[in-house]
C-alpha positions, 0 to 999 in steps of 0.5 A, spaced: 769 375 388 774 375 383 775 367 381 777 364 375 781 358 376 780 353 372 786 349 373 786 349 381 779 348 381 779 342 377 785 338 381 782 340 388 775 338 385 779 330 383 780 330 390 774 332 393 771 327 388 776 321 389 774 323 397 767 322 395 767 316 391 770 313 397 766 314 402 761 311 397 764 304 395 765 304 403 758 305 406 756 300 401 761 295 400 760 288 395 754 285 399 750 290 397 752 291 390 753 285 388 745 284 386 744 290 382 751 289 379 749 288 372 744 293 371 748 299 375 754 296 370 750 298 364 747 304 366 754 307 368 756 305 361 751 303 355 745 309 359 752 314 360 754 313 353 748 313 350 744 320 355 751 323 353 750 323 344 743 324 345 745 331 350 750 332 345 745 333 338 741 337 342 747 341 345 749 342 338 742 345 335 742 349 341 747 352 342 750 351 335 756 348 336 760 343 332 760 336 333 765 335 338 764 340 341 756 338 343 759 332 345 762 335 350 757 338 353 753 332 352 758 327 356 759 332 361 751 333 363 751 325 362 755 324 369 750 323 375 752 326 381 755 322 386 755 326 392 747 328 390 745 320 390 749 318 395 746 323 400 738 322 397 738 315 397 740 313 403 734 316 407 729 314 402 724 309 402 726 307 396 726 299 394 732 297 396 734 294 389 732 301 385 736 305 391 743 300 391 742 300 382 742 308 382 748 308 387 752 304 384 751 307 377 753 313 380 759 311 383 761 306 376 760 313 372 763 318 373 770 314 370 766 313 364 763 320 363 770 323 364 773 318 359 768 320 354 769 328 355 777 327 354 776 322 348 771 327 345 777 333 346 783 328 344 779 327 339 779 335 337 785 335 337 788 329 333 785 329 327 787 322 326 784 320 332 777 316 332 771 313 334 775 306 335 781 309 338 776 312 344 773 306 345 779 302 346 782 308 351 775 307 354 775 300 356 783 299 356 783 305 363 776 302 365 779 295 365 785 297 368 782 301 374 778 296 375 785 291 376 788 295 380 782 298 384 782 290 387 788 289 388 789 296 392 783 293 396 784 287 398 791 289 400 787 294 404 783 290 407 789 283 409 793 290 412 786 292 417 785 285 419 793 283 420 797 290 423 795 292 429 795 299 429 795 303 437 790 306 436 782 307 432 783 313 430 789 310 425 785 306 421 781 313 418 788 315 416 790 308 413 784 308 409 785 315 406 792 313 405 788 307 400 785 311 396 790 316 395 794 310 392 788 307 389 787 313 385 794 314 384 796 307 382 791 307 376 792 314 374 800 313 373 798 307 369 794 310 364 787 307 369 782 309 371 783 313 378 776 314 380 773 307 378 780 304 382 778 309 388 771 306 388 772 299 387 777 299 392 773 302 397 768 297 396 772 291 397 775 294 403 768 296 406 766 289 405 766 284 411 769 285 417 775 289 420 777 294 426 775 300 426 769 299 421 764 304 424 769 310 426 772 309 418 766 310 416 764 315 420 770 319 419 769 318 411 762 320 411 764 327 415 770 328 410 765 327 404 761 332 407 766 336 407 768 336 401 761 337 397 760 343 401 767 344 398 767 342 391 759 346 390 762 352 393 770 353 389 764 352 383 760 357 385 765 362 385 767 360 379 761 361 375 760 368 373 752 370 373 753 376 369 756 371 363 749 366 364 745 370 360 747 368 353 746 361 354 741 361 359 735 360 355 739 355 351 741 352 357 734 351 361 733 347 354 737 342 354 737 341 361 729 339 359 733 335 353 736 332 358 731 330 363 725 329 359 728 326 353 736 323 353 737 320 360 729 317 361 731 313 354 737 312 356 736 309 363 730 304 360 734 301 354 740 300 360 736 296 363 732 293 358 734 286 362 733 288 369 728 286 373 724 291 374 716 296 372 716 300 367 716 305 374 721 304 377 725 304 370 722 311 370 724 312 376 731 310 375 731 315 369 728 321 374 733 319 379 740 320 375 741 326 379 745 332 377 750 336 381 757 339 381 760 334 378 758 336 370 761 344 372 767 341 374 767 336 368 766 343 364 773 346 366 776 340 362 775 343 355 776 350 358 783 349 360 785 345 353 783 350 350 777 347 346 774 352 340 766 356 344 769 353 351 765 360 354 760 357 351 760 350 353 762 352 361 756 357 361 751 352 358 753 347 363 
Protein backbone atom coordinates (compact mmCIF):
# COMPACT_ATOMS: atom_id res chain seq x y z
CA UNK A 1 0.00 0.00 0.00
CA UNK A 2 1.32 2.97 -1.28
CA UNK A 3 1.51 5.50 2.23
CA UNK A 4 3.86 8.08 2.72
CA UNK A 5 2.22 10.68 4.73
CA UNK A 6 4.15 11.77 7.43
CA UNK A 7 2.16 14.97 8.19
CA UNK A 8 -1.25 13.32 8.88
CA UNK A 9 0.44 10.19 10.50
CA UNK A 10 2.19 12.50 12.77
CA UNK A 11 -1.28 14.60 13.84
CA UNK A 12 -3.23 11.39 14.17
CA UNK A 13 -0.53 9.70 16.02
CA UNK A 14 -0.86 12.93 18.77
CA UNK A 15 -4.16 12.00 19.07
CA UNK A 16 -3.66 8.41 19.72
CA UNK A 17 -0.92 9.36 22.14
CA UNK A 18 -2.81 11.91 24.03
CA UNK A 19 -5.56 9.15 24.12
CA UNK A 20 -3.45 6.82 25.74
CA UNK A 21 -1.49 8.99 27.84
CA UNK A 22 -4.91 9.39 29.38
CA UNK A 23 -6.24 6.24 29.97
CA UNK A 24 -2.81 6.02 31.85
CA UNK A 25 -2.89 8.46 34.38
CA UNK A 26 -6.67 7.53 34.71
CA UNK A 27 -6.27 3.94 35.73
CA UNK A 28 -3.51 4.59 37.85
CA UNK A 29 -4.40 7.90 39.74
CA UNK A 30 -2.16 10.02 42.41
CA UNK A 31 -2.33 7.38 45.15
CA UNK A 32 -0.62 5.03 43.18
CA UNK A 33 2.09 7.23 41.86
CA UNK A 34 2.68 9.32 44.54
CA UNK A 35 5.11 6.67 46.36
CA UNK A 36 7.40 6.06 43.36
CA UNK A 37 7.13 9.81 42.08
CA UNK A 38 10.54 10.82 42.70
CA UNK A 39 12.10 7.93 41.05
CA UNK A 40 9.72 7.74 37.82
CA UNK A 41 10.33 11.78 37.71
CA UNK A 42 14.12 11.18 37.41
CA UNK A 43 13.97 8.35 35.15
CA UNK A 44 11.50 9.94 32.60
CA UNK A 45 14.14 13.16 32.90
CA UNK A 46 18.02 12.40 34.10
CA UNK A 47 17.51 8.29 32.41
CA UNK A 48 15.56 9.87 29.36
CA UNK A 49 18.29 12.46 28.90
CA UNK A 50 21.13 10.65 29.42
CA UNK A 51 19.80 7.04 27.44
CA UNK A 52 19.16 9.80 24.66
CA UNK A 53 23.14 11.09 24.29
CA UNK A 54 24.48 7.69 25.05
CA UNK A 55 21.98 6.21 21.81
CA UNK A 56 22.93 9.36 20.03
CA UNK A 57 27.02 8.80 20.03
CA UNK A 58 26.25 5.39 18.97
CA UNK A 59 23.67 6.66 16.35
CA UNK A 60 26.43 8.97 15.15
CA UNK A 61 29.59 6.24 14.65
CA UNK A 62 26.88 3.82 13.15
CA UNK A 63 25.37 5.67 10.94
CA UNK A 64 27.60 8.63 10.51
CA UNK A 65 25.53 11.12 11.11
CA UNK A 66 26.55 14.68 12.46
CA UNK A 67 25.98 15.28 15.71
CA UNK A 68 22.52 16.82 15.69
CA UNK A 69 21.57 14.61 13.62
CA UNK A 70 22.55 11.45 15.97
CA UNK A 71 20.89 13.32 18.72
CA UNK A 72 17.87 12.90 16.97
CA UNK A 73 17.88 9.38 16.55
CA UNK A 74 18.88 9.00 19.95
CA UNK A 75 16.28 11.22 21.61
CA UNK A 76 13.72 9.43 19.73
CA UNK A 77 14.63 5.63 20.77
CA UNK A 78 14.98 6.95 24.36
CA UNK A 79 11.29 7.23 24.56
CA UNK A 80 9.67 4.30 26.47
CA UNK A 81 6.35 3.16 25.15
CA UNK A 82 3.28 4.01 26.94
CA UNK A 83 0.71 1.82 25.22
CA UNK A 84 3.69 -1.43 25.73
CA UNK A 85 4.07 -0.58 29.74
CA UNK A 86 0.73 0.23 30.50
CA UNK A 87 -0.59 -3.33 28.90
CA UNK A 88 2.62 -5.48 30.12
CA UNK A 89 2.89 -4.31 33.83
CA UNK A 90 -0.51 -4.34 34.83
CA UNK A 91 -0.70 -8.13 34.53
CA UNK A 92 2.47 -8.84 35.59
CA UNK A 93 3.62 -10.32 38.98
CA UNK A 94 5.98 -7.48 39.25
CA UNK A 95 6.61 -5.85 42.91
CA UNK A 96 4.16 -3.27 42.80
CA UNK A 97 6.59 -0.30 43.57
CA UNK A 98 9.14 -1.25 40.39
CA UNK A 99 5.52 -1.71 38.20
CA UNK A 100 4.09 1.82 39.43
CA UNK A 101 7.96 3.42 39.02
CA UNK A 102 8.06 2.19 35.30
CA UNK A 103 4.72 3.25 34.57
CA UNK A 104 4.82 6.11 35.69
CA UNK A 105 8.22 7.15 33.94
CA UNK A 106 6.61 6.22 30.92
CA UNK A 107 3.61 8.13 31.11
CA UNK A 108 6.23 11.60 32.38
CA UNK A 109 8.62 10.78 29.26
CA UNK A 110 7.30 11.16 26.48
CA UNK A 111 6.93 14.82 26.84
CA UNK A 112 10.49 14.84 27.68
CA UNK A 113 11.79 12.89 24.71
CA UNK A 114 9.47 14.85 22.14
CA UNK A 115 11.15 18.27 23.61
CA UNK A 116 14.78 16.63 23.22
CA UNK A 117 13.78 15.73 19.66
CA UNK A 118 12.35 19.26 18.65
CA UNK A 119 15.17 21.16 20.68
CA UNK A 120 18.18 18.85 18.90
CA UNK A 121 16.19 19.91 15.47
CA UNK A 122 15.70 23.82 16.26
CA UNK A 123 18.87 23.43 17.25
CA UNK A 124 19.88 22.51 13.60
CA UNK A 125 17.95 25.04 12.13
CA UNK A 126 19.13 28.33 14.25
CA UNK A 127 22.72 28.51 14.37
CA UNK A 128 22.43 30.58 17.46
CA UNK A 129 20.76 28.43 19.38
CA UNK A 130 22.36 26.16 22.20
CA UNK A 131 22.27 23.96 24.87
CA UNK A 132 21.18 26.52 27.52
CA UNK A 133 18.18 27.65 25.17
CA UNK A 134 16.95 23.86 24.90
CA UNK A 135 17.29 23.33 28.71
CA UNK A 136 15.36 26.41 29.31
CA UNK A 137 12.38 25.44 26.63
CA UNK A 138 12.73 21.79 28.15
CA UNK A 139 11.78 23.09 31.80
CA UNK A 140 9.74 26.02 30.82
CA UNK A 141 7.16 23.43 28.44
CA UNK A 142 7.72 20.92 31.31
CA UNK A 143 6.61 23.20 34.27
CA UNK A 144 3.88 24.73 32.30
CA UNK A 145 2.32 21.58 31.28
CA UNK A 146 2.85 20.35 34.31
CA UNK A 147 0.37 23.75 35.83
CA UNK A 148 -1.80 23.67 33.44
CA UNK A 149 -2.46 19.56 33.63
CA UNK A 150 -3.53 20.44 37.73
CA UNK A 151 -5.35 22.94 37.01
CA UNK A 152 -7.36 21.40 33.97
CA UNK A 153 -7.78 18.09 36.66
CA UNK A 154 -9.06 19.55 39.45
CA UNK A 155 -11.42 21.28 37.23
CA UNK A 156 -12.42 18.03 36.10
CA UNK A 157 -12.67 16.39 38.99
CA UNK A 158 -14.96 19.35 41.08
CA UNK A 159 -17.22 19.07 37.49
CA UNK A 160 -17.87 15.16 38.00
CA UNK A 161 -18.52 15.60 41.54
CA UNK A 162 -20.94 18.70 41.16
CA UNK A 163 -22.95 18.41 37.78
CA UNK A 164 -25.29 15.80 37.60
CA UNK A 165 -25.17 14.62 34.24
CA UNK A 166 -28.79 12.13 32.78
CA UNK A 167 -27.05 9.61 32.31
CA UNK A 168 -23.54 7.32 32.77
CA UNK A 169 -22.34 7.10 29.42
CA UNK A 170 -21.74 11.22 29.69
CA UNK A 171 -19.06 10.98 31.79
CA UNK A 172 -16.64 9.16 29.11
CA UNK A 173 -17.59 11.83 27.14
CA UNK A 174 -16.70 14.71 29.66
CA UNK A 175 -13.54 13.24 30.36
CA UNK A 176 -12.59 13.09 26.44
CA UNK A 177 -13.51 16.64 26.57
CA UNK A 178 -10.75 16.91 29.49
CA UNK A 179 -8.17 15.78 27.64
CA UNK A 180 -8.57 17.41 24.71
CA UNK A 181 -8.60 20.54 26.81
CA UNK A 182 -5.80 19.68 28.69
CA UNK A 183 -3.58 18.97 25.83
CA UNK A 184 -5.06 21.72 24.25
CA UNK A 185 -4.75 24.46 26.85
CA UNK A 186 -0.88 23.64 27.08
CA UNK A 187 0.26 23.15 23.70
CA UNK A 188 -1.51 26.59 22.76
CA UNK A 189 0.57 28.13 25.58
CA UNK A 190 3.67 27.06 24.52
CA UNK A 191 3.33 23.83 27.42
CA UNK A 192 3.84 20.56 27.35
CA UNK A 193 0.41 19.14 26.07
CA UNK A 194 1.25 15.17 26.58
CA UNK A 195 2.46 15.96 30.37
CA UNK A 196 -0.62 18.12 30.74
CA UNK A 197 -3.14 15.41 29.46
CA UNK A 198 -1.14 12.92 31.66
CA UNK A 199 -1.16 14.85 34.88
CA UNK A 200 -4.43 15.67 34.25
CA UNK A 201 -5.74 12.41 34.02
CA UNK A 202 -4.19 11.65 37.19
CA UNK A 203 -5.68 13.96 39.12
CA UNK A 204 -9.14 13.08 37.77
CA UNK A 205 -8.64 9.19 38.50
CA UNK A 206 -7.92 9.76 41.98
CA UNK A 207 -10.70 9.65 44.52
CA UNK A 208 -14.06 9.04 44.11
CA UNK A 209 -16.28 10.21 41.42
CA UNK A 210 -19.60 8.90 39.37
CA UNK A 211 -19.18 6.81 36.68
CA UNK A 212 -15.58 6.05 37.97
CA UNK A 213 -15.60 2.34 36.28
CA UNK A 214 -17.74 2.90 33.20
CA UNK A 215 -14.84 5.94 32.45
CA UNK A 216 -12.34 3.91 32.91
CA UNK A 217 -13.74 1.05 31.05
CA UNK A 218 -14.57 3.01 28.15
CA UNK A 219 -10.90 4.68 28.08
CA UNK A 220 -9.20 1.30 28.21
CA UNK A 221 -10.99 0.20 25.12
CA UNK A 222 -10.37 3.70 23.44
CA UNK A 223 -6.81 3.28 24.30
CA UNK A 224 -6.80 -0.18 22.65
CA UNK A 225 -8.28 1.16 19.87
CA UNK A 226 -5.75 3.44 19.45
CA UNK A 227 -2.65 1.26 19.72
CA UNK A 228 -3.82 -1.00 17.34
CA UNK A 229 -4.24 2.39 15.34
CA UNK A 230 -1.26 3.94 15.94
CA UNK A 231 1.12 0.32 15.10
CA UNK A 232 -1.00 0.02 11.85
CA UNK A 233 -0.60 3.95 10.25
CA UNK A 234 3.15 3.13 10.98
CA UNK A 235 3.43 -0.01 9.55
CA UNK A 236 2.10 1.42 6.48
CA UNK A 237 4.33 4.10 6.69
CA UNK A 238 7.44 2.14 6.87
CA UNK A 239 8.93 0.70 3.34
CA UNK A 240 10.81 -2.79 3.92
CA UNK A 241 12.35 -2.32 0.58
CA UNK A 242 14.14 0.99 2.16
CA UNK A 243 15.44 -1.14 5.39
CA UNK A 244 18.16 -2.79 3.97
CA UNK A 245 20.54 0.03 3.95
CA UNK A 246 20.10 0.50 7.52
CA UNK A 247 19.25 -2.70 8.77
CA UNK A 248 22.53 -3.97 10.25
CA UNK A 249 22.99 -0.41 11.44
CA UNK A 250 19.81 -0.43 12.77
CA UNK A 251 19.98 -3.85 14.77
CA UNK A 252 23.17 -2.44 16.17
CA UNK A 253 22.08 0.39 17.82
CA UNK A 254 19.28 -1.21 19.25
CA UNK A 255 21.91 -3.42 21.13
CA UNK A 256 23.27 -0.08 21.85
CA UNK A 257 20.61 0.96 23.34
CA UNK A 258 19.59 -2.29 25.34
CA UNK A 259 22.85 -3.39 26.64
CA UNK A 260 24.40 -0.14 27.02
CA UNK A 261 22.53 3.25 27.21
CA UNK A 262 19.13 2.52 28.99
CA UNK A 263 20.72 -0.24 31.78
CA UNK A 264 23.39 2.80 32.47
CA UNK A 265 20.92 5.33 32.26
CA UNK A 266 18.10 3.65 34.52
CA UNK A 267 20.83 2.70 37.51
CA UNK A 268 22.23 6.36 37.54
CA UNK A 269 18.29 7.56 37.69
CA UNK A 270 17.68 5.79 40.28
CA UNK A 271 20.92 5.77 42.03
CA UNK A 272 18.81 7.13 45.27
CA UNK A 273 15.66 4.87 44.91
CA UNK A 274 15.01 2.16 47.09
CA UNK A 275 15.86 -0.53 45.24
CA UNK A 276 18.65 -3.97 44.36
CA UNK A 277 20.80 -3.89 41.84
CA UNK A 278 18.11 -6.47 40.19
CA UNK A 279 15.31 -4.56 40.22
CA UNK A 280 17.53 -1.77 38.78
CA UNK A 281 18.09 -4.29 36.08
CA UNK A 282 14.89 -4.70 35.74
CA UNK A 283 13.96 -1.26 35.34
CA UNK A 284 16.71 -0.95 32.54
CA UNK A 285 15.07 -4.23 30.94
CA UNK A 286 11.74 -3.06 31.28
CA UNK A 287 12.21 0.57 29.41
CA UNK A 288 9.83 -1.08 26.62
CA UNK A 289 9.97 0.42 23.22
CA UNK A 290 7.09 0.57 20.69
CA UNK A 291 5.42 3.04 18.21
CA UNK A 292 6.27 5.83 19.97
CA UNK A 293 10.03 6.20 18.68
CA UNK A 294 8.61 5.62 14.81
CA UNK A 295 6.23 8.40 15.31
CA UNK A 296 8.96 10.39 16.83
CA UNK A 297 11.09 9.75 13.50
CA UNK A 298 8.41 11.87 11.32
CA UNK A 299 9.45 14.77 13.04
CA UNK A 300 12.90 15.23 11.37
CA UNK A 301 11.29 14.11 8.10
CA UNK A 302 8.74 16.75 7.89
CA UNK A 303 11.27 19.47 8.78
CA UNK A 304 13.51 18.48 6.51
CA UNK A 305 16.35 17.35 8.58
CA UNK A 306 19.65 16.58 6.31
CA UNK A 307 19.73 12.13 6.19
CA UNK A 308 16.25 12.40 7.53
CA UNK A 309 15.68 8.80 5.14
CA UNK A 310 18.43 7.50 7.02
CA UNK A 311 17.20 8.49 10.34
CA UNK A 312 13.44 7.30 9.65
CA UNK A 313 14.67 3.95 8.48
CA UNK A 314 17.06 3.31 11.47
CA UNK A 315 14.75 4.04 13.99
Amino acid sequence: VEFDDYELTRTLGTIGLVLILFEGGLTAGWGEIRPVLGTAISLATVGTIATALLTGLAAIWLLDLGTLEGMIVGAAVAATDSAAIFAVLRGSQLRKRLARTLEGESGMNDPVALLLVTGFIDWLDMPDYGAVDMAGALVGKLALGLALGLVVGHAARWSFRHLDLPSPGLYPVASIATAALAYGLADVAGGSGFLSVYIAALVLGTGAVPARRTTIAFHQGLSWVAQISLFFLLGLLVFPSELDGVAAEGLLLSAALMFVARPVAAFAASAFAPFTARERLMLGWAGLRGAIPIWLATFPVIEGVDGNDTIFNAI
